[in-house]
matplotlib code that plots the C-alpha trace (Angstrom):
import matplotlib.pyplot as plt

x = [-11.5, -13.5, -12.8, -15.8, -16.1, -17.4, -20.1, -21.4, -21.7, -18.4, -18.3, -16.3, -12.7, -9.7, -7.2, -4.3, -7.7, -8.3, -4.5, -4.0, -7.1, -6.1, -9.2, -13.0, -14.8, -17.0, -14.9, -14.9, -12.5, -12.3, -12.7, -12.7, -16.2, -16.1, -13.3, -11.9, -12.3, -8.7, -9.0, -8.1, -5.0, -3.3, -2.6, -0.3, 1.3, 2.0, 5.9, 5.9, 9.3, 7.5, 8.2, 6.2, 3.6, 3.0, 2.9, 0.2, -2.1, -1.6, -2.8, -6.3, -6.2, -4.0, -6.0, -5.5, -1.6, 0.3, 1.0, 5.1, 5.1, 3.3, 6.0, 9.0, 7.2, 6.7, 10.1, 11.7, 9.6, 11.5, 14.8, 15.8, 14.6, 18.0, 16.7, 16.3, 13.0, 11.8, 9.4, 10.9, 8.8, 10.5, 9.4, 10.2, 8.6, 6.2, 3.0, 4.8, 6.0, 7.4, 6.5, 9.2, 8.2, 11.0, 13.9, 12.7, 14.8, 13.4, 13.2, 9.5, 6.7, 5.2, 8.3, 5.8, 3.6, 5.2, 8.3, 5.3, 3.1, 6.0, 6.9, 2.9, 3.3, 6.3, 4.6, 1.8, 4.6, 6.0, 2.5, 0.9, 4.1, 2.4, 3.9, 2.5, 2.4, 2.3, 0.8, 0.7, 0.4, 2.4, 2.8, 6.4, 6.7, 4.8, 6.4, 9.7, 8.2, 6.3, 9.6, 11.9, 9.3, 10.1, 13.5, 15.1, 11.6, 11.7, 8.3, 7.2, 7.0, 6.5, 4.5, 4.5, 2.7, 4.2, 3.4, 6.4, 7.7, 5.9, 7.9, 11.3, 14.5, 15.3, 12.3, 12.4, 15.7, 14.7, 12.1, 14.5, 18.1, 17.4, 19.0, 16.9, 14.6, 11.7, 10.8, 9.1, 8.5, 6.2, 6.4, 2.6, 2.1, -0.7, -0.7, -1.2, -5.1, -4.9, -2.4, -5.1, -7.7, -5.7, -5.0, -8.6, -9.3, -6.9, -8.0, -11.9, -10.4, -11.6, -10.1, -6.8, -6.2, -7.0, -4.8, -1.9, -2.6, -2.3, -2.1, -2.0, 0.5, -1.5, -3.7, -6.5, -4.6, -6.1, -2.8, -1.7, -4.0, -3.3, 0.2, -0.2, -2.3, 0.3, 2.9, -0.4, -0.9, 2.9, 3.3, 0.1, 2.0, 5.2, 2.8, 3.4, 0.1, -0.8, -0.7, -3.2, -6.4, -5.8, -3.9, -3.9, -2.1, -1.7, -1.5, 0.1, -1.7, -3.4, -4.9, -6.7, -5.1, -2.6, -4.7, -7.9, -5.3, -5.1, -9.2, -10.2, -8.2, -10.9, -13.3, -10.8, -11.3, -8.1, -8.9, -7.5, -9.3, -8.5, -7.0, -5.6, -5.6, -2.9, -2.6, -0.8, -2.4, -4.1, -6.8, -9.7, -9.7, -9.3, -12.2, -14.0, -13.4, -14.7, -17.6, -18.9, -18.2, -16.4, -15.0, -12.7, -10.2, -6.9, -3.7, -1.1, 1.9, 3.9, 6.5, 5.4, 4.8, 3.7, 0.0, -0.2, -4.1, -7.3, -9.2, -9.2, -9.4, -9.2, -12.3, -14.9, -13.2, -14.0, -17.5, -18.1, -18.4, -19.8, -23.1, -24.0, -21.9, -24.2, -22.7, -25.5, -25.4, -21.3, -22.1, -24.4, -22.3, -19.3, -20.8, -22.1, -18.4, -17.0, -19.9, -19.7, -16.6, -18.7, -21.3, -22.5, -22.6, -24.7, -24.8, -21.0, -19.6, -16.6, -16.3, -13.1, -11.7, -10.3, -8.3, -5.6, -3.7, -0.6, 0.5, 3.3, 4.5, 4.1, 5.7, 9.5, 8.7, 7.4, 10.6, 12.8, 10.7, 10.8, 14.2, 14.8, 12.7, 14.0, 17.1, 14.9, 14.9, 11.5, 10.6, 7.8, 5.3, 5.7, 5.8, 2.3, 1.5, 2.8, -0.5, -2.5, -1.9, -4.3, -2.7, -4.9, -4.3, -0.9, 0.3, 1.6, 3.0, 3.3, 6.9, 6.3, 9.5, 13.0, 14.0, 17.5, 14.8, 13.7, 16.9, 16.5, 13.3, 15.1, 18.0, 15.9, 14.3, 17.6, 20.9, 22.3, 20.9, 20.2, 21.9, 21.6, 24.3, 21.5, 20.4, 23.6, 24.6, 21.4, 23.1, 25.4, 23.6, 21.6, 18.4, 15.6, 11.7, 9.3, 7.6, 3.7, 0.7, -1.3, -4.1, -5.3, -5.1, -1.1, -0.7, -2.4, 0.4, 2.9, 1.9, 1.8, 5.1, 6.9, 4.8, 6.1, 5.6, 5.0]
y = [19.1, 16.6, 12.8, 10.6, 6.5, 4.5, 2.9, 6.2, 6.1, 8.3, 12.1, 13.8, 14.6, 17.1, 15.4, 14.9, 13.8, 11.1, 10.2, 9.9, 7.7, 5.5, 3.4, 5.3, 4.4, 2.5, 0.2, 1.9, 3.8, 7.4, 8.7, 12.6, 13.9, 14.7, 14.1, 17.7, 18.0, 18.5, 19.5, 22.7, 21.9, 19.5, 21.6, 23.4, 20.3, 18.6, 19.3, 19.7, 17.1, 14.4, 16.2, 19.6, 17.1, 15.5, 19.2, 20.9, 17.1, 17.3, 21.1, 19.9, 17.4, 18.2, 21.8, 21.7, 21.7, 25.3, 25.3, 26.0, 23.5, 21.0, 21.6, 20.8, 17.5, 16.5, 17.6, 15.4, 12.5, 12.3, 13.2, 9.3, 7.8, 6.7, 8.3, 11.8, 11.0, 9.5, 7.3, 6.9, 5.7, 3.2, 2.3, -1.0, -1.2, 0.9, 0.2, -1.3, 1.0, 0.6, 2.6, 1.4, 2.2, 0.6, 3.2, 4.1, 3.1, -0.3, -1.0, -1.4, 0.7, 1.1, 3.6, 6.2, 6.3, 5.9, 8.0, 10.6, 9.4, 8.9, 12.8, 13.0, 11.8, 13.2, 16.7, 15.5, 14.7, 18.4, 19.9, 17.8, 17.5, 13.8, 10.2, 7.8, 4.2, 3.0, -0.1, -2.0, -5.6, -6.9, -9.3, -8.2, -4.9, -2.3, -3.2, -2.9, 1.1, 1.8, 1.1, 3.0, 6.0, 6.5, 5.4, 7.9, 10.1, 10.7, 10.2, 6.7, 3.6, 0.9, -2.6, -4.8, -8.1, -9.9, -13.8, -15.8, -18.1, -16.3, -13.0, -13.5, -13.6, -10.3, -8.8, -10.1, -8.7, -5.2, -5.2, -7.1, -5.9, -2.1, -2.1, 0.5, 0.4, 1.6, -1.1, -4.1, -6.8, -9.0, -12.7, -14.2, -17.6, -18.0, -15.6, -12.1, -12.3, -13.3, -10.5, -8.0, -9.2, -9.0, -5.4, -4.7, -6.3, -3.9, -0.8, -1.6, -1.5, 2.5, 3.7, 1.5, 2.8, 6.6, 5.8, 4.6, 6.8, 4.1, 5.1, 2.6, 2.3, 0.0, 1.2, 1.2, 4.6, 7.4, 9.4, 6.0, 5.8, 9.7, 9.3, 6.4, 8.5, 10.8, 8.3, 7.4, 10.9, 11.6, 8.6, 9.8, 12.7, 11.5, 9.4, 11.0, 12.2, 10.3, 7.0, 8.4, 7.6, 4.3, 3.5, 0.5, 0.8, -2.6, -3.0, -5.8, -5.9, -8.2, -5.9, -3.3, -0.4, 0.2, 0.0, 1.5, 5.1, 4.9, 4.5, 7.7, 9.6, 8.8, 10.3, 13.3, 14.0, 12.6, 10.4, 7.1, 4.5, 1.6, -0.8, -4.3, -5.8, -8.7, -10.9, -13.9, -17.5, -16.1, -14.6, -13.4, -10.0, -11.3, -13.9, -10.8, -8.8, -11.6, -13.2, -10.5, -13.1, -11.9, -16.0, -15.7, -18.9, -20.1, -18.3, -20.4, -19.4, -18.4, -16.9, -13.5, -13.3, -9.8, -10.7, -13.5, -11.9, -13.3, -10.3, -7.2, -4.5, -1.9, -2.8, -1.6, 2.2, 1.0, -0.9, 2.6, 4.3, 1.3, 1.3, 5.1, 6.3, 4.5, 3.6, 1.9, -1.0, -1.0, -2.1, -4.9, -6.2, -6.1, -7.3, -10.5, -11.3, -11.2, -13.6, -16.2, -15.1, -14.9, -12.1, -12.2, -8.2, -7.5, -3.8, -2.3, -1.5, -3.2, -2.2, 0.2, -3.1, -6.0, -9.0, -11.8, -14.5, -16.1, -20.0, -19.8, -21.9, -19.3, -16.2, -17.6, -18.6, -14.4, -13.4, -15.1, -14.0, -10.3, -10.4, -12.6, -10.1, -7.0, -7.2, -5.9, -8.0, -7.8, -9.0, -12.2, -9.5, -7.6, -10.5, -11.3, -8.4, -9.7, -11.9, -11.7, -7.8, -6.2, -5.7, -2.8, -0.8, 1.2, -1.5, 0.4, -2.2, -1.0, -2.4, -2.7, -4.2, -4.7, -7.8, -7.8, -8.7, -11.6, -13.4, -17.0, -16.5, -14.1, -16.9, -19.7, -18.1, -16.4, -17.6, -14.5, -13.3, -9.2, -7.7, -4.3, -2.8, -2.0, -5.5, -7.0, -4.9, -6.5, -10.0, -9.7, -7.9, -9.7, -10.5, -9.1, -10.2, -11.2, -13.8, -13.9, -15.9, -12.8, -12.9, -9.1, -9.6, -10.6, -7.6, -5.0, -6.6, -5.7, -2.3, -1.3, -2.8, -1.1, 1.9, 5.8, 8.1, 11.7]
z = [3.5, 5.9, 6.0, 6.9, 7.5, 5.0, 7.5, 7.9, 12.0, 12.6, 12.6, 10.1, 10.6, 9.5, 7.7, 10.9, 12.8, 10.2, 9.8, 13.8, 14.0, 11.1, 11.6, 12.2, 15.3, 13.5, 12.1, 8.5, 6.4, 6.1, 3.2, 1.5, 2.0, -1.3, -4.1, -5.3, -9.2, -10.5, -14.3, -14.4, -12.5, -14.5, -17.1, -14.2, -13.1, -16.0, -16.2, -11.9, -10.7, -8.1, -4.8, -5.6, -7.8, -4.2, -2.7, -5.1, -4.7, -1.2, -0.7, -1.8, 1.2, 4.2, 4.5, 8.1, 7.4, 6.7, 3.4, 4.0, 6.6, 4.4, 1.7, 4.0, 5.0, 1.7, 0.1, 3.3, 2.3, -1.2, -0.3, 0.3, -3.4, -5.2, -8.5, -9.6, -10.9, -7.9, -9.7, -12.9, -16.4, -18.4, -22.1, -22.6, -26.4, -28.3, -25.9, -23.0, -20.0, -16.2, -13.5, -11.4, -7.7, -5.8, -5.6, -2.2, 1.4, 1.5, -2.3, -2.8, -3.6, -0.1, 0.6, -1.2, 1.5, 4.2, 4.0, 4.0, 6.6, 8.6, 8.9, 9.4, 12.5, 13.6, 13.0, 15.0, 18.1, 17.5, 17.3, 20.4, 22.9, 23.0, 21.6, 19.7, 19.1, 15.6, 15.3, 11.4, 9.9, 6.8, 3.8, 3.4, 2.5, 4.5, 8.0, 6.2, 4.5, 7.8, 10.3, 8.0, 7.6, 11.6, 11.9, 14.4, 15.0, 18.8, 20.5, 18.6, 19.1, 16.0, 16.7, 13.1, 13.0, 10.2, 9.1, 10.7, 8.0, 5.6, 4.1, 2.0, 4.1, 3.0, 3.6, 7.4, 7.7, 6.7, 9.3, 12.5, 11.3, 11.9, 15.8, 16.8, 19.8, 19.4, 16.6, 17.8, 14.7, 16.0, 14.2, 15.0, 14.0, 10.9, 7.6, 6.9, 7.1, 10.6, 11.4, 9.7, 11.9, 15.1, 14.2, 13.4, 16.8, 18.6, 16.7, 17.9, 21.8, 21.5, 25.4, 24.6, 21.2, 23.0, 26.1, 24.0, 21.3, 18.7, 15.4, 12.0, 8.9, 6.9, 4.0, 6.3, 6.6, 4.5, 3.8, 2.5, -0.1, -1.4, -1.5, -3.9, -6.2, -6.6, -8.6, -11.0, -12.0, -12.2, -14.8, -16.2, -17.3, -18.6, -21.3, -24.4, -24.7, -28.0, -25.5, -22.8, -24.0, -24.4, -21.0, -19.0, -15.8, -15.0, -11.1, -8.8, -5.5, -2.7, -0.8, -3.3, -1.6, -5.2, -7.5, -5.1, -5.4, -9.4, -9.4, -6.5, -9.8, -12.1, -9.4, -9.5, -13.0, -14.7, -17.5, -17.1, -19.2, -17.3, -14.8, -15.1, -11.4, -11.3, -8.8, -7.4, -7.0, -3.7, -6.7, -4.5, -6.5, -9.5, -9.0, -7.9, -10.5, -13.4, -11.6, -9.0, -5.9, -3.1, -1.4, 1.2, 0.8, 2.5, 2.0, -0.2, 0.6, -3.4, -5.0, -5.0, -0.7, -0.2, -2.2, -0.6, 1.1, 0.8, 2.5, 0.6, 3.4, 1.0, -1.2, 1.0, 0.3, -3.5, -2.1, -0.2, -3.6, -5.7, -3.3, -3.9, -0.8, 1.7, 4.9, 6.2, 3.4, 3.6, 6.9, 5.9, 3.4, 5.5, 8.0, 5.8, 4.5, 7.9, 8.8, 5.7, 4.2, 1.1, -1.2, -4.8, -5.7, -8.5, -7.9, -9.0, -12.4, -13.5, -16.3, -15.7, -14.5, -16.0, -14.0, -14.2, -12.0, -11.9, -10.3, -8.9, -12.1, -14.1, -12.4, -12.9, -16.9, -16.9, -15.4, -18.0, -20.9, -19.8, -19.3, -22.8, -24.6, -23.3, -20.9, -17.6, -14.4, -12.6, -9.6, -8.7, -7.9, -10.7, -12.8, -12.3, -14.0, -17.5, -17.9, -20.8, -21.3, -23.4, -27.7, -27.5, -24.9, -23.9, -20.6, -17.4, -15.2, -11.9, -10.7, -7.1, -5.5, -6.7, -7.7, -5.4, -2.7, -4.2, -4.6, -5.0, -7.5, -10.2, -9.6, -10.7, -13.3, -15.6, -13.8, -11.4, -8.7, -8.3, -5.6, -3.9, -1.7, 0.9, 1.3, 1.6, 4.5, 6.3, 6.0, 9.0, 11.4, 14.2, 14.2, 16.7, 16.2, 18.9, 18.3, 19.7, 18.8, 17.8, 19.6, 20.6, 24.1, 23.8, 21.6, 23.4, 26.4, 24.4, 23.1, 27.0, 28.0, 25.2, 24.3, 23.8, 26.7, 26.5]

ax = plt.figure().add_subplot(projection="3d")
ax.plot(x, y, z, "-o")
ax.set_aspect("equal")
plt.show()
């Protein structure tokens, strides 16, 4: 399997190529060359626990990986989920279910990912004899995944630009609590947009990013993406099959890269109806998604922190495909956003699609009516998804964080507040962040002060 950019101007890689590089040359995403068709496979995997689901997806993908080694990486990437099913399907009501994706290390969905990726890279230190400097940006969650995914992995260095003043206490602490020293959070001042574009900046600087080896955890990432699409398929399957057709998997995200991974299945051959994207009151997908305009806005900072994104960096994987797979006119359009922050596409179906948003008003009065109606605690991210769900259709919700991180908001919204033995621990311990303007120059500074050696 070859992976090539989505502006078209970068030559096709092997999948550890792609991974390394995070971002192409060209500024694009990397993308399969062509999605594998995996009908006549599903019949095998159907009844497959998640680890060895993740193996037999993964073989279609990591090619350049031996097949033994690839199963050791993946069955370490699992071992640390607190429940047997790793990503276990709860059926709240007749056509109501859970996917609840936060039983990972750092409690929230990105764990998936980058428990994986994580071990990625540390292969790619074994293989090469060579460090690497990871270098990611964050809403919350992902630096939190991304530093834990390389906790004690000799040989790496890990730089996180995360909104100062803008994640949840806890999720801060997961990120500046962890004493070890080769973590860097890095506290800029603005929002998470701001942090993206700084680490867009630094990945254009081709001869730093090859001197330092930098390498990125976002979902810019291409193994990112595939190791969500591996937790759609395995809910997928634990649908009793009566409830299939007619599936909604009803996604909370900011950055498109969740719901993105349940879509490239549809490309794969696995019949999944629909998707409900559910965002916070930062709605730019969910404008998007009703009206066709792409408007970049401010960032209000809400309840539900980790969507708090008003540039999509995923959709121009989603764009990529939308256009007829032509690179040339993904880099026009992008190239017109970044200029006006603005474009009217009248070319794209969205018909697989359907969107909501939620004020910050409304996620606490969603959290007490889930719990009132059916004894389950969500979190404010996962509460936007309980927004106008469709009668007809068999709801999915995509539980994306537990709600012991979110203290304060479950508190307000049904009396107690969810703890989680993991979190308290954090509560003691010092904290160590960096705090930096943002700008590229000051962070490519920083990456050479403190990056791996050989």
């Amino acid at each position: 399997m070859r992976y090539i950019s989505t502006r078209g101007r970068t030559g096709p890689h092997g999948f550890s190529q792609a991974v390394a590089a995070g971002l192409a040359a060209d500024g694009g995403l990397f993308l399969p060359e062509s999605l594998p068709d995996l009908g006549s496979a599903l019949g095998k995997w159907e009844t497959l626990g998640y680890p060895d689901l993740c193996y037999e997806f993964f073989r279609f993908f990591a090619t350049d990986i031996e097949a033994a080694r690839l199963r050791e990486i993946v069955d370490a990437s699992y071992r640390r989920f607190d429940h047997p099913d790793v990503a276990p399907l709860v059926r709240l009501d007749d056509d109501l279910f859970i996917l609840e994706l936060f039983h990972g290390p750092t409690l929230a969905f990105k764990d998936f990912a980058l428990q994986l990726l994580g071990n990625l890279y540390a292969e790619q230190i074994a293989t090469s004899g060579r460090g690497i400097n990871v270098l990611g940006a964050t809403s919350g969650d992902t630096g939190a995944a991304a530093i834990h995914g390389l906790l004690g992995k000799e040989g790496v260095s890990v730089f996180v630009l995360y909104p100062d003043g803008r994640v949840s206490p806890l999720q801060e602490r997961q990120m500046v609590c962890t004493g070890a020293d080769n973590v860097f959070p890095l506290a800029i001042q603005g929002s998470f947009d701001d942090a993206q574009a700084a680490l867009k900046e630094v990945f254009a600087e081709s001869e730093f990013k090859a001197e330092y080896r930098v390498s990125a955890v976002n979902s810019i990432n291409l193994a990112r993406v595939l190791a969500q699409c591996v937790y759609y398929l395995y809910a997928w399957f634990r649908l009793p099959e009566s409830k299939r057709e007619r599936c909604e998997f009803v996604v909370p995200t900011g950055n498109f890269g969740n719901v993105l991974a349940g879509w490239l299945l549809r490309g794969m051959g696995v019949p999944v109806p629909g998707f409900r994207i559910a965002t916070n009151q930062n709605d730019i997908l969910c404008r998007l998604f009703n009206t066709g305009e792409y408007r970049v806005g401010d960032v209000t900072p809400s309840l539900a922190p980790s969507m708090d994104i008003q540039v999509a960096s995923n959709f121009e994987r989603f764009l990529y495909y939308s256009v007829g797979r032509d690179g040339e006119k993904v880099r026009r359009i992008m190239g017109e956003l970044k200029e006006k922050g603005e474009y009217r596409f009248e070319d794209f179906d969205r018909n697989v699609f359907s969107a909501s948003s939620m004020t910050d008003a409304e996620i606490p009065q969603a959290i007490r009516s889930v719990y009132g109606e059916y004894e389950y605690v969500i979190d404010p991210h996962t509460a936007c998804a309980f927004k106008a769900l469709d009668p007809r259709r068999t709801s999915v919700v995509l539980a994306t964080a537990s709600p012991a991180k979110f203290p304060e908001t479950i508190a307000r919204a049904i009396g107690f507040e969810p703890r989680h033995e993991s979190l308290e621990a954090l509560k003691s311990r010092p904290l160590v962040k960096y705090p930096i303007k943002g700008r590229k120059a000051e962070i490519m500074e920083f990456i050479r002060a403190h990056a791996a050696g050989d």
